[in-house]
C-alpha positions as CSV (number, residue, x, y, z in Angstrom):
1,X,2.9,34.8,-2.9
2,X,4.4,34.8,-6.2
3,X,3.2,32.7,-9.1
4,X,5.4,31.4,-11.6
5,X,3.7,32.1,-14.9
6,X,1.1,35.2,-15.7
7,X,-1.1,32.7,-16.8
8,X,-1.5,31.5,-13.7
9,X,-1.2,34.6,-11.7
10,X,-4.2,35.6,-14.0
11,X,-5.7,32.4,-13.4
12,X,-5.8,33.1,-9.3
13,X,-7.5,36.4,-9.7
14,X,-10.2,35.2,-12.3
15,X,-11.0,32.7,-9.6
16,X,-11.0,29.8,-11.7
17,X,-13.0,26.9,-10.4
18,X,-11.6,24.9,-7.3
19,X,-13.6,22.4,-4.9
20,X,-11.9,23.4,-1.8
21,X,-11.9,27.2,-0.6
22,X,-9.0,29.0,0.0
23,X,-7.9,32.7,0.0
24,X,-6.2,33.6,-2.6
25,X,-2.9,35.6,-1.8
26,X,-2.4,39.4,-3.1
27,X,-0.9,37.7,-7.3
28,X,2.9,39.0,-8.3
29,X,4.1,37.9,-11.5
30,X,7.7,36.9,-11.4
31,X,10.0,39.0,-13.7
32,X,11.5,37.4,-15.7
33,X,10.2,33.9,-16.1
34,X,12.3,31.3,-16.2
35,X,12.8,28.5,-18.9
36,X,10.9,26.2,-16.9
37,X,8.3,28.4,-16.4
38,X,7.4,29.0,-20.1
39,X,7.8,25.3,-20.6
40,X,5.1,25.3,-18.1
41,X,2.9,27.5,-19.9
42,X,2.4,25.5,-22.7
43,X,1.5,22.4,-21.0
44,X,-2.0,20.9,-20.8
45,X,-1.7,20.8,-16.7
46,X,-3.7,17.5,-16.1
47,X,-1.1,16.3,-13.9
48,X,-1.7,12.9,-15.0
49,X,2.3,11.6,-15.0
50,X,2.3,9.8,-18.1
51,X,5.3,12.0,-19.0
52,X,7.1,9.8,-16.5
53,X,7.2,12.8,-13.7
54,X,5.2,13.2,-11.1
55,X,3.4,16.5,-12.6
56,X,3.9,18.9,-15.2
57,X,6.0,20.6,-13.1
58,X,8.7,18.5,-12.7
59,X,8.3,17.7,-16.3
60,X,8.8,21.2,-17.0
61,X,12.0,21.5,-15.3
62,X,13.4,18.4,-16.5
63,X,13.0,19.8,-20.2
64,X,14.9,22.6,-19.0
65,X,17.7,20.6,-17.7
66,X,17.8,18.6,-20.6
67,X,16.6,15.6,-19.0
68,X,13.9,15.0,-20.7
69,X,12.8,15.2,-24.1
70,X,9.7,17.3,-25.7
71,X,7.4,14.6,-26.7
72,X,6.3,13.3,-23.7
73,X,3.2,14.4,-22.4
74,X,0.2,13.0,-24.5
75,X,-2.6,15.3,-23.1
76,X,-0.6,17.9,-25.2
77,X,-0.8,15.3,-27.8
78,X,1.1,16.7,-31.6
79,X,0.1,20.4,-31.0
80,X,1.5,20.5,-27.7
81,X,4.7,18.9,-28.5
82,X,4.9,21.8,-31.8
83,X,4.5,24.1,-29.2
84,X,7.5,23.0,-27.2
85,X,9.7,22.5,-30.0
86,X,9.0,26.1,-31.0
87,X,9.8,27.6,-27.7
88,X,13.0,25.1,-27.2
89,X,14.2,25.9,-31.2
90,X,13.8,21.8,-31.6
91,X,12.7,20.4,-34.7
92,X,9.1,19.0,-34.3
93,X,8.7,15.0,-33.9
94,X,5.9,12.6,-33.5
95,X,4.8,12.4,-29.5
96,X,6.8,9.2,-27.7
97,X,3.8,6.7,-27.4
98,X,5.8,4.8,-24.9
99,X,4.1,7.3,-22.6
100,X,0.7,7.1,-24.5
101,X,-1.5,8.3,-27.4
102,X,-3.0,11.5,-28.1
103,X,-6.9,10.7,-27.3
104,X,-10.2,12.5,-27.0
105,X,-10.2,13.7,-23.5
106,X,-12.0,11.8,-20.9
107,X,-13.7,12.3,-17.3
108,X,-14.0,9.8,-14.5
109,X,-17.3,8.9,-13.7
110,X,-17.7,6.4,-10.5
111,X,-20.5,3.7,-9.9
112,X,-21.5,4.9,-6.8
113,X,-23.8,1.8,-6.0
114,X,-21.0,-0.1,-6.1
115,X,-18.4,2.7,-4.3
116,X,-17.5,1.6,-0.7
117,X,-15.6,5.1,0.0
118,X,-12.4,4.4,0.3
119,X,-11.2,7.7,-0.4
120,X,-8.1,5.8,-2.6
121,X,-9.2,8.2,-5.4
122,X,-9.5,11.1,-3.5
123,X,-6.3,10.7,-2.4
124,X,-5.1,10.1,-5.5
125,X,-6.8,13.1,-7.5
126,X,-4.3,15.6,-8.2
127,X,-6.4,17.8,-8.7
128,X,-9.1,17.7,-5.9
129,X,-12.0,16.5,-8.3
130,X,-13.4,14.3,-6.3
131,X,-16.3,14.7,-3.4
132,X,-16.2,12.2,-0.4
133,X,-15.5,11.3,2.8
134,X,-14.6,8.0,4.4
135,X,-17.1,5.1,3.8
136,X,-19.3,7.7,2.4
137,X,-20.5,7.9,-1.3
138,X,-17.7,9.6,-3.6
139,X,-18.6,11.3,-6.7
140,X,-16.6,13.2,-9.6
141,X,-17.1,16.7,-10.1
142,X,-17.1,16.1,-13.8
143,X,-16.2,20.1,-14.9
144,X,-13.1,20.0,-12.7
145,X,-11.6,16.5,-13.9
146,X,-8.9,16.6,-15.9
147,X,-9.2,12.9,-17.5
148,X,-5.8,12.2,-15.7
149,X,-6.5,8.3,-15.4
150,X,-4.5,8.8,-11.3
151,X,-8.2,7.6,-9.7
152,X,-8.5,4.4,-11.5
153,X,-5.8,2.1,-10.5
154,X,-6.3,2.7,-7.0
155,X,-9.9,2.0,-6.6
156,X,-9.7,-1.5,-4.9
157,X,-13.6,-1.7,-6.2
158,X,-12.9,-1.2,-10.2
159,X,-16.1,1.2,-10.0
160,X,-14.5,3.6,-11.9
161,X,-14.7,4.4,-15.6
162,X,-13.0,6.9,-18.0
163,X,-15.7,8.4,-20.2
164,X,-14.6,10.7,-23.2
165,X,-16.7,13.6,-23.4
166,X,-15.1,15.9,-26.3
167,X,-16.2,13.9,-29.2
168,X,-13.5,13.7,-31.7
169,X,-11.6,16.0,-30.5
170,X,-8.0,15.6,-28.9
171,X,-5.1,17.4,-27.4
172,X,-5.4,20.6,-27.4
173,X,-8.4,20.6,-29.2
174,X,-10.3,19.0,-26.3
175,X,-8.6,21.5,-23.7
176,X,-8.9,24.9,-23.5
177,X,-5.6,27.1,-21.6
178,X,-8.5,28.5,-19.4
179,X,-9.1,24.8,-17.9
180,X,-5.0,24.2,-18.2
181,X,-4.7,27.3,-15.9
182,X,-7.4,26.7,-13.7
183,X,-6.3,23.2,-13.0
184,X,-2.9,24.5,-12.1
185,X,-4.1,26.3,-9.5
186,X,-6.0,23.7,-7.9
187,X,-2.8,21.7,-7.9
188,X,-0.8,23.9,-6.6
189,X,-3.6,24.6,-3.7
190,X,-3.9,21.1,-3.6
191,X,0.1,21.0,-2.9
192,X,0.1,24.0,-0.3
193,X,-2.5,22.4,1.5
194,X,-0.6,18.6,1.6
195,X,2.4,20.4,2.8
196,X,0.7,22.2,5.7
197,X,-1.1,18.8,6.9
198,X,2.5,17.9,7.1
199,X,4.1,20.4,8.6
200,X,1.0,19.9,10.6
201,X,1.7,16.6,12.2
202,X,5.2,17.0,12.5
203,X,4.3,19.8,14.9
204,X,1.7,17.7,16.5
205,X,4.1,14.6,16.7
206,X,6.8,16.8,18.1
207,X,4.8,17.9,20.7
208,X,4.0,14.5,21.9
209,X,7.0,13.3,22.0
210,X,8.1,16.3,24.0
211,X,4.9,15.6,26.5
212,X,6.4,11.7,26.7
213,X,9.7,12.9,27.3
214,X,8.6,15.4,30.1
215,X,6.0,12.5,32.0
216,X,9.3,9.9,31.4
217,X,11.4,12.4,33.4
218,X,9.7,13.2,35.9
219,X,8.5,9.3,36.7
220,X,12.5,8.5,37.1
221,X,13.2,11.9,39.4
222,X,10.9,10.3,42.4
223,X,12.8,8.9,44.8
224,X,12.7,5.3,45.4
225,X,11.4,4.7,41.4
226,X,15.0,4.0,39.9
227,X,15.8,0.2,39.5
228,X,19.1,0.8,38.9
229,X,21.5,-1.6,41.1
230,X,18.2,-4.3,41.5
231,X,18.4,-8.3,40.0
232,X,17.2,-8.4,36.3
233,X,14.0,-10.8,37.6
234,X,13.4,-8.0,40.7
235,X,13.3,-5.2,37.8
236,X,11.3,-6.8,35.6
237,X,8.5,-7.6,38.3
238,X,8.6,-4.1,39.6
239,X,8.0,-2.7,36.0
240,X,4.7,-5.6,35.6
241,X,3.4,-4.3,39.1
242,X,4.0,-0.7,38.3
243,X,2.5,-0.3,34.8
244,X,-0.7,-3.3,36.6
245,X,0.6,-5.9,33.6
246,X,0.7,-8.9,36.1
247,X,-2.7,-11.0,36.2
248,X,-4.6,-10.9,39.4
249,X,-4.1,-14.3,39.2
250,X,0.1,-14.8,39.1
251,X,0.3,-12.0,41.5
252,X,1.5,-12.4,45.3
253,X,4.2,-12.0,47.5
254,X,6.5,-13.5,50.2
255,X,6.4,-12.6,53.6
256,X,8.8,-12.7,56.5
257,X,8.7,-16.2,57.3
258,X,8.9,-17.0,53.3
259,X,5.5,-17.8,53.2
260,X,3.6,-17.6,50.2
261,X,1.0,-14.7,50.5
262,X,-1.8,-14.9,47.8
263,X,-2.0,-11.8,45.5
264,X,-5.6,-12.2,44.6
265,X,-7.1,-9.4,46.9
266,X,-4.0,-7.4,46.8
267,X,-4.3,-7.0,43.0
268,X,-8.2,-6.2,43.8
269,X,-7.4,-3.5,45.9
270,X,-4.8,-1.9,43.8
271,X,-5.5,1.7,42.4
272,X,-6.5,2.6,38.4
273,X,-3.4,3.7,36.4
274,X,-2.5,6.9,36.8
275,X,-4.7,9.0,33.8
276,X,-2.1,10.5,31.4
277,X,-3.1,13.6,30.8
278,X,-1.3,15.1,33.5
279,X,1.5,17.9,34.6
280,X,4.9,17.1,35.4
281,X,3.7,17.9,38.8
282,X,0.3,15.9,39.3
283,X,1.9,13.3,37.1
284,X,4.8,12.9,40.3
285,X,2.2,13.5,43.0
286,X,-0.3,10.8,41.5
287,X,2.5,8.4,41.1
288,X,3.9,8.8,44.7
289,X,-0.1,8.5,45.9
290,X,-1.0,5.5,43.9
291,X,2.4,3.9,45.4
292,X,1.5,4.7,48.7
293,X,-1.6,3.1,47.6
294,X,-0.4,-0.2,46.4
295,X,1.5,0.0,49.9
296,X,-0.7,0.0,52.0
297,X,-2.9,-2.4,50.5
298,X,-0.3,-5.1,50.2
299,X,0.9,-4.5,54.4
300,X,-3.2,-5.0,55.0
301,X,-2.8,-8.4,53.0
302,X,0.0,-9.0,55.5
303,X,-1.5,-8.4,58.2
304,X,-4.6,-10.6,57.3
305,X,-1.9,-14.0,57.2
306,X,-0.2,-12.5,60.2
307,X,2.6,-11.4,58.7
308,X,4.6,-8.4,60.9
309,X,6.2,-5.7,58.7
310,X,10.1,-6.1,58.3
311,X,12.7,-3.2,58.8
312,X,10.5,-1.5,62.0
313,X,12.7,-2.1,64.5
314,X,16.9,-1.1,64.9
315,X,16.9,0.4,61.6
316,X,20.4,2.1,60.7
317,X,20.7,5.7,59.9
318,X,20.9,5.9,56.9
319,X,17.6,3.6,56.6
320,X,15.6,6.4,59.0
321,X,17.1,9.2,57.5
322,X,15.5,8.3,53.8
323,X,12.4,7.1,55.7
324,X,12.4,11.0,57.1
325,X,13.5,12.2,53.8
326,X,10.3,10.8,52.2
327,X,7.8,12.1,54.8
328,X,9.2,15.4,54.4
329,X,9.1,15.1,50.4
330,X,5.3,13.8,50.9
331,X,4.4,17.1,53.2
332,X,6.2,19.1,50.9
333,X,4.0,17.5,47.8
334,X,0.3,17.7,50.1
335,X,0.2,14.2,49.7
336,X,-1.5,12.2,52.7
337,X,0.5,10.0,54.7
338,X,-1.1,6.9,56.7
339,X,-0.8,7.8,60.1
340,X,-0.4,4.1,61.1
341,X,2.6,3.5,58.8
């Protein structure tokens, strides 16, 4: 891994302080650095955005493109902006205090009687300053804040205060480039680590939808499951009965004679749904079983109301030779077949 800056090469192998353990990779410093990287150098690395980009980073670079100007970043307060303006070869001004003041620097301290652990500021510490979990107690590990303000807003509670704890000191007076260059590591860990939980459940998600894909194809290869060519109101009833949507109590059927069958016991007596967690091939033998199922539990209903099966007798050939097609594909599959059917 190569750092940008020997600051913060040096930074990684002093092992500067950071909540959340990671190894550290083998440090190369990159030769030679670029503009934005000695524009980086010499900024405070709170990470706070008040330059108006969404770290010191991107502030960096933006310098170097000329899209932004050099007396932005109020952490860095009048030194830091002197600083720039020497390494630029810009004349010094007075820091823009449309993007704030130059101030003692502060920590975040949280009320944690009143904290209901969110984890909003966790979330929102750019830094990884804070120690929580969900709806558990969160507290600021005060030698690691940076006094970035990011945790405030978001606390839905208001239980959290910025505290200055350097006196009258500001700027870069009140910040050392040993806490600037540890806190740049712990941001760009921070970073790594957010982009890995990405990559992380794009994989994941991937995957599933893969696993969906696979279970959807091999529902619609089993013969006899298509309801392509049926009436819209015929599909739509088949897709209730197969996925068990249709109340016990608005379920029944019509027999031979066109007599109303109730659907009460039948919808008793159907099967669970078929678990999901399943191969392509179980999935295809469960579903052709728990059809088999639902048959032979509605032709029992039947033949409670005296109701004869239909199709038994002078069937054509093509009717037997599916119905001989689909014992032979049920052998094939192991799958039981009633011997009375």
């Amino acid at each position: 891994m190569a750092y940008r800056s020997e600051s913060q090469a040096k930074s990684a192998i002093i092992g500067g302080p950071c909540f959340h353990s990671y190894p550290v990779p083998f440090a190369t410093v990159s030769s030679p650095p670029s503009l934005a990287d000695r524009i980086e150098d010499l900024l405070p690395q709170t990470q706070c955005t008040k330059c108006g980009y969404a770290g010191c980073r991107p502030y960096a670079e933006a310098i170097a493109a000329g899209e932004a100007s050099h007396d932005q970043c109020p952490p860095g307060g009048a030194e830091g902006v002197a600083r720039l303006a020497a390494l630029l070869g810009k004349p010094v001004i007075p820091l823009n205090v449309e993007h704030g003041i130059e101030r003692p620097r502060p920590v975040a301290r949280i009320d944690e009687s009143v904290c209901i652990g969110c984890t909003l500021c966790i979330q929102a510490c750019p830094v990884d300053a804070i120690a929580g979990a969900a709806k558990r107690m969160h507290t600021v590990i005060e030698s690691l804040c940076t006094g970035c303000d990011l945790c405030v807003a978001p606390c839905p509670v208001d239980c959290i205060e910025m505290v200055a704890v350097t006196g009258e000191a500001t700027g870069w007076n009140a910040w050392t480039q040993a806490q600037a260059d540890a806190a740049r590591a712990r941001h760009d860990r921070r970073l790594e680590r957010q982009q890995h939980e990405r990559e992380d459940a794009e994989r994941r998600a991937a995957l599933r939808q893969a696993a969906h894909r696979a279970q959807a194809g091999a529902a619609a290869s089993v013969p006899g499951s298509s309801t392509v060519g049926m009436e819209p109101r015929a599909v739509d009833a088949a897709d209730r009965t197969a996925t068990h949507e249709v109340p016990p109590a608005k379920v029944s059927d019509v027999g031979a004679q066109g007599d109303e069958v109730p659907g009460k016991a039948f919808a008793q007596a159907m099967p669970e749904p078929v678990p999901p967690a399943l191969s392509p091939d179980e999935r295809k033998r469960a579903i052709i079983q728990a059809a088999l199922e639902r048959a032979r539990a509605k032709k029992a209903e039947l033949a409670k109301e005296g109701v004869a099966p239909k199709n038994t007798v002078e069937v054509s050939a093509a009717v037997q030779a599916q119905i001989d097609e689909a014992d032979a594909r049920r052998k094939r599959l192991g799958i039981d077949v009633d011997p009375s059917s």
